[in-house]
One Martini backbone bead per residue (centre of mass of N, CA, C, O) as a GRO file, in nm:
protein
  302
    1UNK     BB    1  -1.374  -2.579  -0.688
    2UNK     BB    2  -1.060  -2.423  -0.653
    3UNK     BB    3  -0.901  -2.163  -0.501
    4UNK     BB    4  -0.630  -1.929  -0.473
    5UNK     BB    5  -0.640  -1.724  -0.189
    6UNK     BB    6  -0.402  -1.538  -0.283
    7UNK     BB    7  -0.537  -1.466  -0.547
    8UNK     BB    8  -0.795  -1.335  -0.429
    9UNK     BB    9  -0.689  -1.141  -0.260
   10UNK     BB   10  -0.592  -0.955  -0.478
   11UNK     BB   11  -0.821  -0.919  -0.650
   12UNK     BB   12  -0.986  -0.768  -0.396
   13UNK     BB   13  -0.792  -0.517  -0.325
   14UNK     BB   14  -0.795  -0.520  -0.684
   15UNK     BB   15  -1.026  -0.469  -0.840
   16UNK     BB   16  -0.973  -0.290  -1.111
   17UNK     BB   17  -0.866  -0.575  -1.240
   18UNK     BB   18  -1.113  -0.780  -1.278
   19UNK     BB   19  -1.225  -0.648  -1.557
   20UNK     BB   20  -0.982  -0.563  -1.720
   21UNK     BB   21  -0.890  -0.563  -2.058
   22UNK     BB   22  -0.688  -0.633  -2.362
   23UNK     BB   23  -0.897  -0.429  -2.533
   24UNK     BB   24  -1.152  -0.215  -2.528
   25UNK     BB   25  -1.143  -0.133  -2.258
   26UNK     BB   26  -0.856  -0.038  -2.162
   27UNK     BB   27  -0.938   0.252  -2.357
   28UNK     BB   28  -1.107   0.375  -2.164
   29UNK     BB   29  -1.178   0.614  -1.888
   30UNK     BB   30  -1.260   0.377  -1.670
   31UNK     BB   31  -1.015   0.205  -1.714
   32UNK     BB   32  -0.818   0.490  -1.635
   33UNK     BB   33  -0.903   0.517  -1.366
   34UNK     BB   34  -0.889   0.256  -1.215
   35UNK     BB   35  -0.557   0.269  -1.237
   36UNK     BB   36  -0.572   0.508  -1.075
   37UNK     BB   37  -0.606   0.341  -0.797
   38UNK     BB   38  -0.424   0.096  -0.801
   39UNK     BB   39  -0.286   0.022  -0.502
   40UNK     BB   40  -0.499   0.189  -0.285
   41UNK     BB   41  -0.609   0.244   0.047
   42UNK     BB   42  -0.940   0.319   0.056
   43UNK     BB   43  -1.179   0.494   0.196
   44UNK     BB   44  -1.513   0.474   0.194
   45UNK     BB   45  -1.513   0.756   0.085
   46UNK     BB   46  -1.290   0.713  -0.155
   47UNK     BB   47  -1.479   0.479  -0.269
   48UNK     BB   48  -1.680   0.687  -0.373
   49UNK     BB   49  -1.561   0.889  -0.562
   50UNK     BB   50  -1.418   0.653  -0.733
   51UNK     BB   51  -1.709   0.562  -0.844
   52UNK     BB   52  -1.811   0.859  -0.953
   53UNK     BB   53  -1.580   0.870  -1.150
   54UNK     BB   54  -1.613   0.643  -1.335
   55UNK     BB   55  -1.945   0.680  -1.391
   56UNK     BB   56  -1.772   0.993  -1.483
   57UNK     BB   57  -1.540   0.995  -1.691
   58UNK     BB   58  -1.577   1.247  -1.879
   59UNK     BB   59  -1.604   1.455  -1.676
   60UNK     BB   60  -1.384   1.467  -1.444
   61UNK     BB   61  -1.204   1.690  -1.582
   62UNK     BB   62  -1.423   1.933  -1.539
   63UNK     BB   63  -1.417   1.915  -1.230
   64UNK     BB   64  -1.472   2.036  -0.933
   65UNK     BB   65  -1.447   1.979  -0.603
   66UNK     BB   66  -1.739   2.049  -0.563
   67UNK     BB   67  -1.870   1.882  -0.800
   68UNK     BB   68  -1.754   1.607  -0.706
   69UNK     BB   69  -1.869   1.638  -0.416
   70UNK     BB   70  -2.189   1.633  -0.523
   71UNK     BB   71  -2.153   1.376  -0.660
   72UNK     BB   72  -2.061   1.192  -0.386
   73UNK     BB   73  -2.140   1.303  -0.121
   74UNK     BB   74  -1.952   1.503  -0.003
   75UNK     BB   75  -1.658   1.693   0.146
   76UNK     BB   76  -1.415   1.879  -0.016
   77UNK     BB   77  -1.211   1.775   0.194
   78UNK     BB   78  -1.203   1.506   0.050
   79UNK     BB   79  -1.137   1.539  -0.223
   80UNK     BB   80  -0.853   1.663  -0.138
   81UNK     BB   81  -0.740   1.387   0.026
   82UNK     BB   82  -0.812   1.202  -0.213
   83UNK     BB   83  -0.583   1.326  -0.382
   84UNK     BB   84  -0.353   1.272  -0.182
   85UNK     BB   85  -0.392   0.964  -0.142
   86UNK     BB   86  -0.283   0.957  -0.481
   87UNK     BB   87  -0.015   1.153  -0.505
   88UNK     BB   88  -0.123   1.445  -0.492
   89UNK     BB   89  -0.140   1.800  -0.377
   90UNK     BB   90  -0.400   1.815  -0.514
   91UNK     BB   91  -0.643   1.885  -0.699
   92UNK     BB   92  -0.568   2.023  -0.942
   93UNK     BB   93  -0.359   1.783  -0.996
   94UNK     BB   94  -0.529   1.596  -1.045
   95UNK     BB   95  -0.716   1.735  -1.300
   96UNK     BB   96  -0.465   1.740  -1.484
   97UNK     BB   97  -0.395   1.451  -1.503
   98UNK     BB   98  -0.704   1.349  -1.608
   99UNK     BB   99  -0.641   1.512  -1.930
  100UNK     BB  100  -0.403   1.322  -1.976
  101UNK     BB  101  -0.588   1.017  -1.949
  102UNK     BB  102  -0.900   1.141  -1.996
  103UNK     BB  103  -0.981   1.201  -2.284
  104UNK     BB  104  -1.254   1.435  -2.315
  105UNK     BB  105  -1.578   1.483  -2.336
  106UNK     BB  106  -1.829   1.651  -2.239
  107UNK     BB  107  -2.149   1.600  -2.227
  108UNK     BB  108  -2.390   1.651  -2.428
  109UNK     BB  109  -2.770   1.713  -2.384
  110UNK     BB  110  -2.856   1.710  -2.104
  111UNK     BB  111  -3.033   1.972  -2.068
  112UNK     BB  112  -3.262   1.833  -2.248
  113UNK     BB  113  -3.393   1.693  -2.020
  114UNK     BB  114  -3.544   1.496  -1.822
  115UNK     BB  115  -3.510   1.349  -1.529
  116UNK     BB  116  -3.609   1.062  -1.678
  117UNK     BB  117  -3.440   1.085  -1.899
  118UNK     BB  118  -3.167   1.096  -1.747
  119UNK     BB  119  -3.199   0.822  -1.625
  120UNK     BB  120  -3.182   0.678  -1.892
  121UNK     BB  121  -2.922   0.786  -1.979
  122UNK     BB  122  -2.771   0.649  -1.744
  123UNK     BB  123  -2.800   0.355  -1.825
  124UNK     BB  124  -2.685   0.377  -2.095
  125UNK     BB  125  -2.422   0.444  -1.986
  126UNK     BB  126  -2.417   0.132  -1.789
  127UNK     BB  127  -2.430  -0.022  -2.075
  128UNK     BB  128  -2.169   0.042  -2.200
  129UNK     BB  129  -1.969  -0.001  -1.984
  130UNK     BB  130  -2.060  -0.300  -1.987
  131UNK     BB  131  -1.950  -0.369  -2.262
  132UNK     BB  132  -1.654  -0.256  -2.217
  133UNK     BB  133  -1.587  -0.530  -1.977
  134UNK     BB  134  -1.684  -0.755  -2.196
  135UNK     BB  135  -1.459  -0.769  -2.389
  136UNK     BB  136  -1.358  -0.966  -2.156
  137UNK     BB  137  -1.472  -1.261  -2.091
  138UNK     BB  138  -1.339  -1.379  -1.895
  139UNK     BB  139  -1.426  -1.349  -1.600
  140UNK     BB  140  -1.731  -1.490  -1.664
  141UNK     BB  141  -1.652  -1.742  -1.753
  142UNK     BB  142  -1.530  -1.843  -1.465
  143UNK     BB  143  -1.757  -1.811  -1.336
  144UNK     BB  144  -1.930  -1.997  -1.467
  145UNK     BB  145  -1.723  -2.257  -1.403
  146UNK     BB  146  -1.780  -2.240  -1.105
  147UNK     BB  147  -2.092  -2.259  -1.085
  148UNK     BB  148  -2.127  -2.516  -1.225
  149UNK     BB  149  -1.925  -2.698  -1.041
  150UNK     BB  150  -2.173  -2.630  -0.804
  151UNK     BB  151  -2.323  -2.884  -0.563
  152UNK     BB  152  -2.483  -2.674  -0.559
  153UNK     BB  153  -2.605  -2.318  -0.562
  154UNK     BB  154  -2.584  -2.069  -0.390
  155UNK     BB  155  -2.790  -1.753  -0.434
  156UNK     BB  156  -2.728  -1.417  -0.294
  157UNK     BB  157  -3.024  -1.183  -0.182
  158UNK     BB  158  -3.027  -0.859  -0.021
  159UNK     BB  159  -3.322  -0.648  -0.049
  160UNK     BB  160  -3.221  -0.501  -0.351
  161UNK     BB  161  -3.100  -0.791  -0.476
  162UNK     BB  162  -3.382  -1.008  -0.423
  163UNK     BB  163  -3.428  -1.023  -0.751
  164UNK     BB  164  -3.149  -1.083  -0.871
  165UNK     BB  165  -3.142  -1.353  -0.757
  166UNK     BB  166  -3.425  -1.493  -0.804
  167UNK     BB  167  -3.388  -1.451  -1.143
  168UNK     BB  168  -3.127  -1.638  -1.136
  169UNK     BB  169  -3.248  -1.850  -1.006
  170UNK     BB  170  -3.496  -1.960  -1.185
  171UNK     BB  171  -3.307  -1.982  -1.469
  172UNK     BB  172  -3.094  -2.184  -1.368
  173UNK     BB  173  -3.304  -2.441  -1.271
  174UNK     BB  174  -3.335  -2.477  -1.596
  175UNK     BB  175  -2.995  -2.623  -1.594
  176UNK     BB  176  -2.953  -2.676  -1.289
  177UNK     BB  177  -2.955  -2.913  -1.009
  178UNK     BB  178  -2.891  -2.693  -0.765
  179UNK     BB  179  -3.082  -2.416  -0.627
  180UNK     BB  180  -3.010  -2.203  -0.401
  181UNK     BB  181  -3.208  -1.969  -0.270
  182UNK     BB  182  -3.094  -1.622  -0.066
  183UNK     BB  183  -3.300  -1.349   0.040
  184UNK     BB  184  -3.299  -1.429   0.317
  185UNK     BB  185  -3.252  -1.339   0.624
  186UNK     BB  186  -3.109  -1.470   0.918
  187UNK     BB  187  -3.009  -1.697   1.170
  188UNK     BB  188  -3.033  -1.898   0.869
  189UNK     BB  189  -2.809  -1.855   0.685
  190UNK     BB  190  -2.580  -2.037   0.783
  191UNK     BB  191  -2.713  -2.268   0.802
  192UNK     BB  192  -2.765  -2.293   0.468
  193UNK     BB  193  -2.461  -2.294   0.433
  194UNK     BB  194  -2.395  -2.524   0.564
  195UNK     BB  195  -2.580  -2.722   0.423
  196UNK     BB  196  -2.457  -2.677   0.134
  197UNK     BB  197  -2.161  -2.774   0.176
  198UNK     BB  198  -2.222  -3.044   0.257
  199UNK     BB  199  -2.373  -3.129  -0.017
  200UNK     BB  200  -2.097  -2.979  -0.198
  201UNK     BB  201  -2.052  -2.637  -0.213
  202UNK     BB  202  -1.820  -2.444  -0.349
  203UNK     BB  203  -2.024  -2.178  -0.427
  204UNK     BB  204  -2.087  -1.867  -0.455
  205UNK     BB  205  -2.314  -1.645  -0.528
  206UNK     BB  206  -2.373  -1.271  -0.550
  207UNK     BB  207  -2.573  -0.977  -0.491
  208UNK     BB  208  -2.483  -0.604  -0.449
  209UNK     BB  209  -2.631  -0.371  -0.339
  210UNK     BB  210  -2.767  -0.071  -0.276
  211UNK     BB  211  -2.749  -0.081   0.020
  212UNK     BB  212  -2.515  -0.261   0.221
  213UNK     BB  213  -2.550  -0.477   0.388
  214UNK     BB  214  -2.423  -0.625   0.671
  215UNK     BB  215  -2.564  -0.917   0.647
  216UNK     BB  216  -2.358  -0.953   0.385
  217UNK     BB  217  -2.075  -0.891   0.447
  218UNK     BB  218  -2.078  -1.153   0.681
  219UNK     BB  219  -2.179  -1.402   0.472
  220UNK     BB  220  -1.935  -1.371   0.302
  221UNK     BB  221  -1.730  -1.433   0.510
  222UNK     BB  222  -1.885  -1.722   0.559
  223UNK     BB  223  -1.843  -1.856   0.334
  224UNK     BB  224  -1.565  -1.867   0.317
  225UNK     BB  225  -1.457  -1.997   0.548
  226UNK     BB  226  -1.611  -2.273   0.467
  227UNK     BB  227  -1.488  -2.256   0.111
  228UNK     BB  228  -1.607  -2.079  -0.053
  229UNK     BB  229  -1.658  -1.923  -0.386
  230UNK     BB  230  -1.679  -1.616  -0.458
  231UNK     BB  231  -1.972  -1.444  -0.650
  232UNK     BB  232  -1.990  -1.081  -0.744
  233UNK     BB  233  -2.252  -0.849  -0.782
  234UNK     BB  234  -2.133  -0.545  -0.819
  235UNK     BB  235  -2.183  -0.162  -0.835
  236UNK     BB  236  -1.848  -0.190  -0.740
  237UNK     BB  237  -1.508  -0.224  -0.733
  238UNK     BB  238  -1.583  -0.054  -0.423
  239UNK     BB  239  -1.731  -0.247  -0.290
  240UNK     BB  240  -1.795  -0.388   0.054
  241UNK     BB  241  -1.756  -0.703  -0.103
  242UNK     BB  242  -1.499  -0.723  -0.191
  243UNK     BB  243  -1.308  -0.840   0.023
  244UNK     BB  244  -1.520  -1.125  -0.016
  245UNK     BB  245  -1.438  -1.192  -0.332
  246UNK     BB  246  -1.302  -1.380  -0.554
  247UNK     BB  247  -1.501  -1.275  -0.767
  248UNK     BB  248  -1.563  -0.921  -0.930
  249UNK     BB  249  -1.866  -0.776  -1.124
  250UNK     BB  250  -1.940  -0.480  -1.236
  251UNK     BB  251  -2.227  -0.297  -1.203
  252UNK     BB  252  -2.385  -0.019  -1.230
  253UNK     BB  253  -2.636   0.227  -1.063
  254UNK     BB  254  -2.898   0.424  -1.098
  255UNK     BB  255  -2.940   0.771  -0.928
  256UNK     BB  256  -3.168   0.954  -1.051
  257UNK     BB  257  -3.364   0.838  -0.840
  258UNK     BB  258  -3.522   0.751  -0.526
  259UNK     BB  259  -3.431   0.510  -0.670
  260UNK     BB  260  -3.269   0.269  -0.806
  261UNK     BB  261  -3.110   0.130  -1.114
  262UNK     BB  262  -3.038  -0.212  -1.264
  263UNK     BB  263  -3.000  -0.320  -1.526
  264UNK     BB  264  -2.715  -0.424  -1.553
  265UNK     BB  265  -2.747  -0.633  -1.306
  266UNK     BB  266  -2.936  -0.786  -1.479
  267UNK     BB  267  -2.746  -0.837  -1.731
  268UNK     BB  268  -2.568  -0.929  -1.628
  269UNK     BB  269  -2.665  -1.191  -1.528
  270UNK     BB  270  -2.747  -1.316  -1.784
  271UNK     BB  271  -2.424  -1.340  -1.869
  272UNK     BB  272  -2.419  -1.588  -1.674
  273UNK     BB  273  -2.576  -1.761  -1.759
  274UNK     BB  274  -2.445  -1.831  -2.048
  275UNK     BB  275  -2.176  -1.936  -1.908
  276UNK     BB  276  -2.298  -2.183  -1.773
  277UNK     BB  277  -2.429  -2.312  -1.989
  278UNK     BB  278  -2.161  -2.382  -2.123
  279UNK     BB  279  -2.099  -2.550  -1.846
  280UNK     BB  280  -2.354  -2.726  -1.916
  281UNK     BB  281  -2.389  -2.998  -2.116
  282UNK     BB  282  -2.729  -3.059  -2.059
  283UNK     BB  283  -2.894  -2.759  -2.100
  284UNK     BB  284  -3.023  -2.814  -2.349
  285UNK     BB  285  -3.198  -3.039  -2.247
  286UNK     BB  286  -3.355  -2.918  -2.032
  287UNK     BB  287  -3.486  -2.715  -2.191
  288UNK     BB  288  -3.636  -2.899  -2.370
  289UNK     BB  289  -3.794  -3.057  -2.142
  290UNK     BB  290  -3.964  -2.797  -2.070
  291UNK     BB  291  -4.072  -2.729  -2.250
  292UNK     BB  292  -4.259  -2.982  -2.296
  293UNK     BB  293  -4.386  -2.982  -2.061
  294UNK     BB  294  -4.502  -2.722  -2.075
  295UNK     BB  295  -4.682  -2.792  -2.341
  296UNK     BB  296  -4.847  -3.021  -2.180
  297UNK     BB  297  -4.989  -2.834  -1.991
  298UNK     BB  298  -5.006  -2.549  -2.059
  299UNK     BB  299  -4.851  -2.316  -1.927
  300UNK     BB  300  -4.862  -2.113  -2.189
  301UNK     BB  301  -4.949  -1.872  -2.372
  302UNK     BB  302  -4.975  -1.847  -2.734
   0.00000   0.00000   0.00000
């Protein structure tokens, strides 16, 4: 299966647009902050910021310029500059602007946790915000599609991501036949994205966690170089694999605890799966042989 570079082009450029739906989604406050960075070229900084700000779209109307500068862990006139290159006058006149488009109140009873139950609140709402992407399934479907249609599937997940890649390709390997994990880097990868080619696979999968190494997205623009469509789960619609993406499905990660917690992208991995399975017309069969099989050897205790 083949994309059109240049629509892919332009939908790595305002990744913005790739998530989102035509139902419950459009009518998000992360949904209309999205649509407010979109056809913008930001700088690493400002779209670490623009992450931030989706991540907690009902409180940043209420946030000052210190506060989302701490928010996004830059400094305020940071803040400042990224108001001015969105064509407002200053943080000010952006904040007037974010109540009149994205009305919400501010989140009650957070002071009311500890740390750990704040993690988790976090996530559950990183999962809130990935079922209103989901609202629109064309997205996920048509990675289905395109991933099913690869014969190889090499499926790319380095250092925080290699989790991710392995529990996807595990599950997938009992449906598709030819699932080729790349979870380790070195002088090796590009080798073996060329034998993959080589073998006939047209797409690529990759999962792309913070901190995002460089051998990720070096690896990702040699995919691309080489043919292949490439499709990935990053943890936000502004993280730097976008531009090397033809297809790229954000879900958030929560931030409060010492090391990052990926539960979205985890279930989008899962919901990926399942669009897969749609579009691979034996899947279902083939499920049912591991299973007679797994019962056969007696693989799982009852």
């Amino acid at each position: 299966m083949s994309v059109d570079r240049s629509t892919a082009a332009t939908a790595a450029e305002t990744p913005a647009e790739t998530p989102a739906g035509t139902s419950g989604a459009a009518d998000s406050p992360a949904t209309r902050l999205q649509a407010l960075f979109e056809g913008h070229r930001l700088t690493p900084t400002q779209r670490r910021i623009a992450h931030s700000m989706v991540r907690r779209a009902a409180d940043v109307p209420f946030l000052s310029s210190v506060e989302l500068a701490e928010l996004a862990g830059v400094s305020q006139p940071s803040v400042t500059r990224f108001a001015v290159a969105l064509g407002f006058d200053g943080y000010p006149a952006l904040r007037r602007h974010l109540r009149e488009v994205v009305p919400a109140e501010p989140s009650a009873g957070a002071g009311d946790y500890n740390e750990y139950q704040q993690a988790v609140e976090a996530e559950i709402e990183n999962l809130r915000h990935l079922a209103e992407l989901l609202a629109d399934p064309r997205p996920v479907q048509r990675a289905g599609r395109i991933l099913a249609a690869s014969r190889p599937l090499p499926v790319l997940g380095l250092r925080a991501a290699a989790s991710q890649a392995y529990g996807f390709a595990y599950f997938a390997a009992k449906v598709h036949p030819d699932v080729r994990l790349l979870n380790e880097g070195g002088t090796m990868i590009h080798d073996r994205i060329d034998a993959a080619v080589r073998a006939g696979a047209s797409a690529l999968l990759c999962f792309a966690l913070p901190r995002h190494p460089r051998e990720v997205v070096d690896t990702l623009a040699y995919a691309r170089d080489a043919g292949l469509t490439v499709v990935t789960v990053a943890d936000s619609a502004f993280a730097p694999v976008a531009r090397h993406s033809d297809l790229l499905l954000p879900a958030a990660v929560g931030t409060g605890l010492a090391f990052d917690t990926a539960c979205a992208p985890m279930l989008l991995g899962r919901v990926l799966l399942e669009a897969l399975c749609d579009d691979l017309p034996d899947a279902q069969a083939r499920l049912e042989e591991f299973d007679a099989k797994a019962s056969s050897r007696g693989l799982f205790v009852e």
